[in-house]
LUMPANU-867447 format. One record per residue: residue number from 1; x, y, z of N, C-alpha, C in turn. Coordinates in steps of 0.05 Angstrom, whole numbers, always signed. Example, Ala and Ser with C-alpha at 12.3 -4.5 7.8 and 13.67 -1.06 7.14 Angstrom:
BEGIN
REC  nr n_east n_north   n_up ca_east ca_north  ca_up c_east c_north   c_up
REC   1   +264    -114   +156    +246      -90   +156   +264     -66   +156
REC   2   +257     -45   +142    +273      -21   +143   +258      +1   +157
//
This chain:
BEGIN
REC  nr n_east n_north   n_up ca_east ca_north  ca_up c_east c_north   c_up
REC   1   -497   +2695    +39    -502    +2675    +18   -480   +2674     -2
REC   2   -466   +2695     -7    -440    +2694    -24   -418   +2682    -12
REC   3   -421   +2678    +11    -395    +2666    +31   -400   +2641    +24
REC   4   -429   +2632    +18    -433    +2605    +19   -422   +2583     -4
REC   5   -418   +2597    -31    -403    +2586    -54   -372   +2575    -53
REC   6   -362   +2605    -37    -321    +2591    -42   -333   +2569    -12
REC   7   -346   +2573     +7    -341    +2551    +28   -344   +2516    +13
REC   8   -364   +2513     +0    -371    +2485    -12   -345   +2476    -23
REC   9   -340   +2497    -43    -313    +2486    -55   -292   +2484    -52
REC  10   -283   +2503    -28    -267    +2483     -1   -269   +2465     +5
REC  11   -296   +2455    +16    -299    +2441    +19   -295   +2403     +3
REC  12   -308   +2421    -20    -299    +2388    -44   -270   +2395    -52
REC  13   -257   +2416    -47    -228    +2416    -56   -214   +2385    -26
REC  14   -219   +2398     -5    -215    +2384    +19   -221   +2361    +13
REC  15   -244   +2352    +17    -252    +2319     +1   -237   +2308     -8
REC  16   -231   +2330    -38    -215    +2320    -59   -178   +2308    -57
REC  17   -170   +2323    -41    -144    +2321    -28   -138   +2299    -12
REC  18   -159   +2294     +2    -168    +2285    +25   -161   +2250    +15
REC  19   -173   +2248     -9    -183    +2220    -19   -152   +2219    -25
REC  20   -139   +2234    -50    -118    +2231    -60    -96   +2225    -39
REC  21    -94   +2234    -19     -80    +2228     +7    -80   +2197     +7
REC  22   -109   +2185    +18    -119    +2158    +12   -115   +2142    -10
REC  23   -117   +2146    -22    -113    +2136    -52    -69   +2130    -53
REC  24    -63   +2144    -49     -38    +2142    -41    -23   +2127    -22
REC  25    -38   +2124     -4     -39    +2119    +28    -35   +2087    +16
REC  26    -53   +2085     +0     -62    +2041     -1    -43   +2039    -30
REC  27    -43   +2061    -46     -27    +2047    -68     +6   +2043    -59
REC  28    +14   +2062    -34     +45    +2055    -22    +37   +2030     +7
REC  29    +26   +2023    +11     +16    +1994    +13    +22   +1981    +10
REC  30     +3   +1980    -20      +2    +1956    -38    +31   +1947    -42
REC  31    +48   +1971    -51     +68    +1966    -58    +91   +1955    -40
REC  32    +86   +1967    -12    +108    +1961     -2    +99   +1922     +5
REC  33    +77   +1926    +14     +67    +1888    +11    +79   +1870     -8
REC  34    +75   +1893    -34     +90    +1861    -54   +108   +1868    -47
REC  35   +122   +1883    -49    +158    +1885    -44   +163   +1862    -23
REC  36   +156   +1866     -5    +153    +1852    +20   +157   +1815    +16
REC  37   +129   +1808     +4    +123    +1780     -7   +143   +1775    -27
REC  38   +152   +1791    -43    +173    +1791    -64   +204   +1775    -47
REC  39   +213   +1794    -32    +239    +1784    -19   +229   +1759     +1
REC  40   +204   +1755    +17    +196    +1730    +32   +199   +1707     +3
REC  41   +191   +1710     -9    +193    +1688    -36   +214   +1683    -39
REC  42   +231   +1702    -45    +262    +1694    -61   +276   +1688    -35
REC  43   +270   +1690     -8    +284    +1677    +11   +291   +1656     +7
REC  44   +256   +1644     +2    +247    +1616     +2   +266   +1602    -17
REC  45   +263   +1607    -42    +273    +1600    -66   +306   +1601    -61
REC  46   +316   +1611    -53    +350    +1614    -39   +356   +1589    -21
REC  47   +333   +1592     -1    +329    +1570    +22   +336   +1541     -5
REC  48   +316   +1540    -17    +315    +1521    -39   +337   +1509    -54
REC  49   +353   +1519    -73    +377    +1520    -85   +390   +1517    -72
REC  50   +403   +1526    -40    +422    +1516    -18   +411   +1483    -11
REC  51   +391   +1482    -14    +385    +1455     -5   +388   +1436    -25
REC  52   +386   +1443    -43    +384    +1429    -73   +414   +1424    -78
REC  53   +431   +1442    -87    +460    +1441    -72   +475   +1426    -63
REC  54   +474   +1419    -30    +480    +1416    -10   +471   +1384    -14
REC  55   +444   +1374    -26    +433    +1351    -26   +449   +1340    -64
REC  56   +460   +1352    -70    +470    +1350   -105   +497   +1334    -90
REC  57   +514   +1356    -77    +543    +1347    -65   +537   +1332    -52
REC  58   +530   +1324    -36    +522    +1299    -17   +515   +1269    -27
REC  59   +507   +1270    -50    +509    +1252    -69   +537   +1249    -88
REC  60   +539   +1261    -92    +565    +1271   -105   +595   +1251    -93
REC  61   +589   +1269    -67    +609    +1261    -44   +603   +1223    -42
REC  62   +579   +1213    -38    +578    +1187    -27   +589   +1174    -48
REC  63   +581   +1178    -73    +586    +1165   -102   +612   +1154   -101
REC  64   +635   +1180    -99    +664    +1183    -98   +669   +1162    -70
REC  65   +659   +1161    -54    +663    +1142    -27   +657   +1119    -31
REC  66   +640   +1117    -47    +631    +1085    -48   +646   +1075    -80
REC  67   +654   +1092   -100    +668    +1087   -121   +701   +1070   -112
REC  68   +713   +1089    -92    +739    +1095    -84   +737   +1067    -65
REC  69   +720   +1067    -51    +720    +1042    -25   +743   +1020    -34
REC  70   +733   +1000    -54    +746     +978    -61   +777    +984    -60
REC  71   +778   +1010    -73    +809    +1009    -88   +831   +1016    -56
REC  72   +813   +1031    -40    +820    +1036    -19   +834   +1010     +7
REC  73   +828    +985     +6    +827     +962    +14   +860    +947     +4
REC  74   +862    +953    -14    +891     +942    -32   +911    +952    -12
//
C-alpha cells in the first residue's frame, strides 16, 4: 500500500508531461501554419504589385506610342 502513493504520482507526473508534450505539439503547429499562410499571402501580394507594374508600364509604354505616332509620320 506504500508503493501505491509514489506510483499515482508518476503517474499524474506522466499525464502531466504527457499533455505539455501536446500542448507544444499544436502550439508549433499553429505556428508553423501561420508562418506558412503568412509567406502563401505575401506571394500573392508580390504576384500583385508585378502585375500592377507590368499593367502601370504597359500603359505607360502605349501613351508614349500613341503620343509619338503623329510626329513619327513627318
Amino acid at each position: 500500500s506504500s508503493h501505491f502513493v509514489p506510483d499515482k504520482v508518476e503517474d499524474i507526473r506522466k499525464n502531466i508531461v504527457s499533455q505539455q508534450l501536446l500542448n507544444g505539439t499544436l502550439i508549433a503547429n499553429k505556428l508553423f501554419n501561420e508562418q506558412r499562410k503568412s509567406e502563401k499571402e505575401r506571394r500573392k501580394n508580390e504576384r500583385k504589385q508585378e502585375s500592377k507594374a507590368a499593367k502601370t508600364l504597359s500603359a505607360i509604354l502605349l501613351a508614349f506610342i500613341i503620343t509619338w505616332t503623329p510626329y513619327n509620320g513627318e
